[in-house]
C-alpha positions as CSV (number, residue, x, y, z in Angstrom):
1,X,24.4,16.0,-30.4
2,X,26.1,13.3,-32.5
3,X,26.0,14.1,-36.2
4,X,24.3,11.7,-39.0
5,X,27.3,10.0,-40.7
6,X,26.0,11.9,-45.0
7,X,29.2,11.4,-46.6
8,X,32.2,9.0,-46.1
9,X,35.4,10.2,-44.9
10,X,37.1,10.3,-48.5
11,X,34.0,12.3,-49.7
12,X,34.4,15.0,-46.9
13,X,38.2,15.2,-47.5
14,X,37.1,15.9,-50.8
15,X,34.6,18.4,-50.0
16,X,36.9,20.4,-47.7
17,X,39.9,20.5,-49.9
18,X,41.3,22.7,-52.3
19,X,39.7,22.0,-55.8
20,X,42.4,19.7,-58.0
21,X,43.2,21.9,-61.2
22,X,44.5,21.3,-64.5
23,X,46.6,23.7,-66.3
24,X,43.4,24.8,-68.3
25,X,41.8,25.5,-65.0
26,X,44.5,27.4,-63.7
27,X,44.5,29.8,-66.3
28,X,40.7,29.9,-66.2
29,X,40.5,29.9,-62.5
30,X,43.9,32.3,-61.6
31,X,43.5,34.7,-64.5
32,X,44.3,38.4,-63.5
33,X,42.0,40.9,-65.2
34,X,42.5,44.5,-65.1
35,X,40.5,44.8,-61.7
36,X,42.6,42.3,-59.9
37,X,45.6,43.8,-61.4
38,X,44.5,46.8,-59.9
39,X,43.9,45.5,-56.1
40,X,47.2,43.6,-56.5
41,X,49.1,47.0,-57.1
42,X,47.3,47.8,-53.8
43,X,49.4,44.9,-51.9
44,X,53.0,45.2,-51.4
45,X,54.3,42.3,-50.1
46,X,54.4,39.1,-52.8
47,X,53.0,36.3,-50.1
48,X,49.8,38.7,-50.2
49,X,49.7,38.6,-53.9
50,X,50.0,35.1,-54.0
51,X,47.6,34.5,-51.4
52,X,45.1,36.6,-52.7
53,X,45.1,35.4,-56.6
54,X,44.9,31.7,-54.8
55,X,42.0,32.6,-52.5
56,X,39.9,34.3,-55.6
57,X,40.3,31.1,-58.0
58,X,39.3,28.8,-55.3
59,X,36.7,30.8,-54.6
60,X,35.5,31.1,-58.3
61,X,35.8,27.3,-58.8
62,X,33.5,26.2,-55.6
63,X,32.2,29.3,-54.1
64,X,34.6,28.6,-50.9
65,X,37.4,29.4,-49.2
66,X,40.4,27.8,-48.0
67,X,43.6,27.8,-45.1
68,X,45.5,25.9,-47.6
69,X,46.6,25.8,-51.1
70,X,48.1,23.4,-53.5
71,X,52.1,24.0,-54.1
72,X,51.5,23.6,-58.0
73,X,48.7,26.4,-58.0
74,X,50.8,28.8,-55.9
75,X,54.2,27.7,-58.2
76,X,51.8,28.4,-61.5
77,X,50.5,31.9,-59.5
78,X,54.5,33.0,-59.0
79,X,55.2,32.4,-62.1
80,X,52.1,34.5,-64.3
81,X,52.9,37.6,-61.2
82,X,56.7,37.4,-62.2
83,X,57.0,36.2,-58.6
84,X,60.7,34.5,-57.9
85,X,59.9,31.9,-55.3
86,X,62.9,30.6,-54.6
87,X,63.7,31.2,-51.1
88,X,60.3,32.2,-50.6
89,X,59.1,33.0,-47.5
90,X,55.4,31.8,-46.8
91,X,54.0,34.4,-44.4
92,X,50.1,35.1,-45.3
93,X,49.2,35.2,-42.3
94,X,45.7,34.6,-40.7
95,X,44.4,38.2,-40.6
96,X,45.8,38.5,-44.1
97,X,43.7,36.0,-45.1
98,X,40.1,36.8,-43.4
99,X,40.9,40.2,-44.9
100,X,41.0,39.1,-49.1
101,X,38.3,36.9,-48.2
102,X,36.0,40.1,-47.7
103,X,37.2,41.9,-50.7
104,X,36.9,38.8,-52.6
105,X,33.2,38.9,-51.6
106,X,32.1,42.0,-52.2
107,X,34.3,41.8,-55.4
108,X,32.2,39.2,-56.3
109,X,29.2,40.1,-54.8
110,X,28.8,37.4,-52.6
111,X,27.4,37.3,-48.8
112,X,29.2,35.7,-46.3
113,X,28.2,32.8,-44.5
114,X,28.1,34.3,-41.5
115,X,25.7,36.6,-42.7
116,X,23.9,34.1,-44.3
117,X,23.1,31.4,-41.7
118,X,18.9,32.4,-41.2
119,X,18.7,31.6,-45.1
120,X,20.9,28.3,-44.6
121,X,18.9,26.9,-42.4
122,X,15.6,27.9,-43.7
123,X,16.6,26.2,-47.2
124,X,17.5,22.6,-45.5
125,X,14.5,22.9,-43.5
126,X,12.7,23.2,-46.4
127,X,14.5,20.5,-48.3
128,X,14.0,18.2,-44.9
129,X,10.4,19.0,-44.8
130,X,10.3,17.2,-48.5
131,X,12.0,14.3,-47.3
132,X,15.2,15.1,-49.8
133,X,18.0,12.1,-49.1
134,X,20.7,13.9,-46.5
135,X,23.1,13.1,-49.1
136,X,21.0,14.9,-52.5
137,X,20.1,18.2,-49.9
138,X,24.4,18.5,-49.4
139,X,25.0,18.8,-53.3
140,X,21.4,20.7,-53.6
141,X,22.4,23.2,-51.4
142,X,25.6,24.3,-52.6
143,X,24.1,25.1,-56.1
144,X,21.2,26.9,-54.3
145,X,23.8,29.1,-52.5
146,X,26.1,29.3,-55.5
147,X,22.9,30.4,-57.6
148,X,22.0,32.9,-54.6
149,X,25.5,34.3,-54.4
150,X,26.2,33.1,-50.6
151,X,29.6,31.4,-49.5
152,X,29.3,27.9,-49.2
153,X,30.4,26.6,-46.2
154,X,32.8,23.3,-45.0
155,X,31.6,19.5,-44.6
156,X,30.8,19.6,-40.8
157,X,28.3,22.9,-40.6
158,X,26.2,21.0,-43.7
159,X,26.4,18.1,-41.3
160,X,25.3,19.4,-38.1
161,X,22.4,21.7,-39.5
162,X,21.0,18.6,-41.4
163,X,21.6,16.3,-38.4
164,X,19.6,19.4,-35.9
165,X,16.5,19.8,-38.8
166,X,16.4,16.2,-39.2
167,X,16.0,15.1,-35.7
168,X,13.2,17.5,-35.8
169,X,11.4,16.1,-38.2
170,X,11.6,12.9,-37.0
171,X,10.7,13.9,-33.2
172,X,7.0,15.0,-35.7
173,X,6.8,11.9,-37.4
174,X,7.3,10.1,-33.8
175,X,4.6,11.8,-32.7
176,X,2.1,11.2,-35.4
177,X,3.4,7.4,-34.9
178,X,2.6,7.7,-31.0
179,X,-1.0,9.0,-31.8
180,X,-1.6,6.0,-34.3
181,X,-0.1,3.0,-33.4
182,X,-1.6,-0.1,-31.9
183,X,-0.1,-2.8,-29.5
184,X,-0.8,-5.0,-32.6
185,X,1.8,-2.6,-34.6
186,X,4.3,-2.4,-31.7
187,X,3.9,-6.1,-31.2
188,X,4.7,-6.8,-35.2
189,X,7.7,-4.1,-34.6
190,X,9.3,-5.9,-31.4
191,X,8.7,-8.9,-33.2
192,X,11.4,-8.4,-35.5
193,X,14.2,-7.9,-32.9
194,X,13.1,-10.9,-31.3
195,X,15.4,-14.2,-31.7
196,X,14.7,-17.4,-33.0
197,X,17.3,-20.1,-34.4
198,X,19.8,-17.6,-32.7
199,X,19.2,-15.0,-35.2
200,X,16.7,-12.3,-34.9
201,X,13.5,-12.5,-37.6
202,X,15.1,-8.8,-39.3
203,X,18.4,-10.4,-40.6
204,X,16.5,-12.9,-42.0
205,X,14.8,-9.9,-44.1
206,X,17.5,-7.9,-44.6
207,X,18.8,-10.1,-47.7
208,X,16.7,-11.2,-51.0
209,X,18.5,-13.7,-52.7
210,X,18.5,-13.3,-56.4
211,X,19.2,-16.8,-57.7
212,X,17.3,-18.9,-59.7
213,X,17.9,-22.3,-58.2
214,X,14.7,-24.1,-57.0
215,X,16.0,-24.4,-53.8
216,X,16.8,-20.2,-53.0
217,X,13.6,-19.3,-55.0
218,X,11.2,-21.7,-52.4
219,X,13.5,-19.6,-49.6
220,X,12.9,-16.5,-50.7
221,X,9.2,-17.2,-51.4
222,X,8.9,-18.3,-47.7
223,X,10.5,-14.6,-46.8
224,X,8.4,-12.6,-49.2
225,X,4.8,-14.5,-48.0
226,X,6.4,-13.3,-44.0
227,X,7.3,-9.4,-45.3
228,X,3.8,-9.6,-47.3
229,X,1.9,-10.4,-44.4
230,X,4.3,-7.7,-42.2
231,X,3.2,-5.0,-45.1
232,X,-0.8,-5.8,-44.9
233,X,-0.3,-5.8,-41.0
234,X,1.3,-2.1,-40.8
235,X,-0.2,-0.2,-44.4
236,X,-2.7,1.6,-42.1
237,X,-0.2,3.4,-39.8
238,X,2.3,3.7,-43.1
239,X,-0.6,5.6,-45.0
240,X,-1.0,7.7,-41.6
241,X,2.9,9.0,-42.3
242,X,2.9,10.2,-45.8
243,X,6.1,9.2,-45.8
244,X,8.8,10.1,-49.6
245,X,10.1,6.9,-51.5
246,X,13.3,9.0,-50.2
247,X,12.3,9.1,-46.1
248,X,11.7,5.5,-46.6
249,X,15.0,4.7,-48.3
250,X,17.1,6.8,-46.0
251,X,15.4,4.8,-43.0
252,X,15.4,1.6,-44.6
253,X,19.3,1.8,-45.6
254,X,20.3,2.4,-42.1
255,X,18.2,-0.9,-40.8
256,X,19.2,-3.0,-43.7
257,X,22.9,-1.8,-42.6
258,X,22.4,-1.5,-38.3
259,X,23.6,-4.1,-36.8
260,X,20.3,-5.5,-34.3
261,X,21.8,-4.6,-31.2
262,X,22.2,-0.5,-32.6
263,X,18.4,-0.5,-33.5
264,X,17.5,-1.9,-30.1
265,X,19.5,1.2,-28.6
266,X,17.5,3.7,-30.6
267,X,15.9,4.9,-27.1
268,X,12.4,5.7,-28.1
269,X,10.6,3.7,-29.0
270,X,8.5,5.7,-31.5
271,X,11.7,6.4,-33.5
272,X,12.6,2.9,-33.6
273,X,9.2,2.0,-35.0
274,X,9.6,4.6,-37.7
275,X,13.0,2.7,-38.9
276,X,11.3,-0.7,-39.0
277,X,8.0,0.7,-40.3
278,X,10.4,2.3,-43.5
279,X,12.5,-1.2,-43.4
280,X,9.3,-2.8,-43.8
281,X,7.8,-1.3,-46.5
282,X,11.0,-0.7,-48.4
283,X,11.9,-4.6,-48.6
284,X,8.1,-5.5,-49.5
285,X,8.7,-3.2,-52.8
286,X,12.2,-4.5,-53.0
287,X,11.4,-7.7,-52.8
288,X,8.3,-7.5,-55.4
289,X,11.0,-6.1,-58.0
290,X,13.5,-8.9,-57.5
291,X,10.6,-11.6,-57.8
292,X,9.5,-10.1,-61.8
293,X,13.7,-10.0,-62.0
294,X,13.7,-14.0,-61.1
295,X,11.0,-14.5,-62.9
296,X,12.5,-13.2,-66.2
297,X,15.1,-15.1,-65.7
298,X,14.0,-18.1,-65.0
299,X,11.5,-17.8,-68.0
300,X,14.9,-17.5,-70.5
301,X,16.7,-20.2,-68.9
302,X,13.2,-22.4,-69.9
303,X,13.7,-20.7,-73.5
304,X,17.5,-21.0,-73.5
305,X,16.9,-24.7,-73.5
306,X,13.8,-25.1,-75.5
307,X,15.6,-23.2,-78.4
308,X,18.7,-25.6,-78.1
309,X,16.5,-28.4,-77.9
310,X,14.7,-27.1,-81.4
311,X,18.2,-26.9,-82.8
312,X,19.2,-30.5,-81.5
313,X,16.3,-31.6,-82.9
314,X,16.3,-29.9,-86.2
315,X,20.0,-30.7,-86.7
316,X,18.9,-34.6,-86.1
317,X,16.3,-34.3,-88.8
318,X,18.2,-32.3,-91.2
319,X,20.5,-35.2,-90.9
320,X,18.1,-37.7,-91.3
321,X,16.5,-35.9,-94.6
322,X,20.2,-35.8,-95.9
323,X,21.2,-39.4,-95.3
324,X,17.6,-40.5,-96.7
325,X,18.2,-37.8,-99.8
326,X,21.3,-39.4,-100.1
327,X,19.9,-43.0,-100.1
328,X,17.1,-42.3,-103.0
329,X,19.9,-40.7,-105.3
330,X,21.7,-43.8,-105.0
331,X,18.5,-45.4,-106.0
332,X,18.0,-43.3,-109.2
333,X,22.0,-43.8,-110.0
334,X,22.1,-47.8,-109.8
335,X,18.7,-47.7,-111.9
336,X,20.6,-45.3,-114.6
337,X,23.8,-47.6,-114.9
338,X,21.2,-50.6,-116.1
């Protein structure tokens, strides 16, 4: 099953690296209290030590852990243990490592992941089920495992549990579409992907213009009176869905982005409908919102210039008064000097 593409490759990098400290989070993160003192007396060789105080402060800082470290976090760690590592030999091994990783949790009283999947998946099925963006449900479920004391785990498991809950929630709303659609609706759908002028009728809809000159406004009118008509055509079978503003975002996004020939691949045809049906209604409002936005605009460029005209004019006048002002003084002056 291929996964849903939620974050972009330098977000997951991100999310599945060590976190980026600053020496006031190192000695926030790497302090050793009298407990850790303790369980570091318990270790006897220094890559252990090391390894360990550098698993905790990760841990501490996102709630998971880590096969790697950063050299200026393990230089800072060897230095507050009195650790000389010059000519230090890195050997924390694997086992090493899944071992501190369980006293870390039940240090902190934390559940493992492991132990924890049931929960994991109930929470994004829930969270799916309310038609939460893939994205918002990612960052929403690491605080909701942080606040219930579960590890959080890497990029690709959030991933592939969305991707699974999502496809069945999708594989529902295709068949509520299945049980209420009309050959009128899939003829208004296959419409779309159909060409004319060598370009199908979607790309067409896929971009509002925003300008205000006469010319892109008629345009654009001509494309909103099309997406109107699309809207009134399909509201029934939308109201039928109950479909979030967010469902219909996340749909409508991957249209607006999809080139034709990927949404024509989309193998049923019930699941295609639901990504034109969102595209649909998501440009209608979009469209709506850019038209008040033209609108406005349009309406101070008309004030822009009346207001410079006022000042044209009432510079022109005040000129006028001055040179006639002038003119009568001139009057009263010549009459004085006789």
């Amino acid at each position: 099953m291929s996964r849903i593409k939620i974050l972009s490759p330098y977000e997951i990098k991100k999310f599945d690296s060590v976190p980026l400290f600053n020496d006031n989070e190192r000695h926030k993160f790497f302090a050793v209290s009298a407990k850790i003192k303790d369980k570091l007396n318990g270790l006897s060789a220094n890559d252990s030590k090391i390894g360990f105080v550098l698993q905790l402060g990760y841990f501490k800082a996102t709630g998971k852990f880590y096969s790697e470290y950063n050299h200026d976090d393990k230089a800072f760690i060897g230095k507050l243990l009195g650790i000389n590592l010059d000519g230090y030999n890195n050997d924390y091994s694997e086992r090493t490592r899944l071992t501190h990783k369980l006293a870390i949790l039940e240090m902190l009283g934390y559940k493992s992941f492991n132990k924890s999947k049931a929960l994991f998946a109930g929470f994004i099925a829930n969270l799916i089920s309310k038609q939460m963006h893939p994205r918002k449900i990612i960052f929403a479920m690491v605080d909701l495992l942080r606040e219930q004391k579960v590890e959080v785990p890497n990029y690709d498991t959030f991933a592939r549990t969305i991707t699974s809950h999502l496809n069945k929630f999708e594989k529902n709303l295709a068949l509520k579409i299945e049980a209420n659609i009309t050959n009128d609706h899939k003829d208004i759908f296959d419409s779309l992907l159909e060409s004319s002028d060598n370009s199908a009728t979607i790309t067409k809809l896929r971009i509002i213009s925003q300008s205000v000159r006469p010319s892109s406004i008629k345009q654009s009118v001509s494309g909103f009176i099309l997406i109107k008509k699309l809207h009134n055509d399909i509201a029934v079978l939308l109201a039928k869905l109950d479909l979030s503003t967010e469902a219909i975002k996340y749909y409508a996004n991957w249209v607006i982005k999809a080139k034709t020939s990927q949404i024509k691949a989309i193998n049923d045809d019930n699941i295609r409908y639901l990504y034109l049906l969102a595209f649909i209604d998501h440009q209608y409002k979009n469209w709506q919102d850019i038209f008040i936005d033209t609108m406005l605009k349009v309406n101070q460029q008309h004030l822009n210039k009346i207001e410079m005209a006022v000042k044209e004019s009432h510079s022109e006048f005040a000129a006028r008064n001055s040179n006639l002002l002038g003119f009568v003084l001139s009057g009263f002056d010549k009459q004085a000097d006789l």
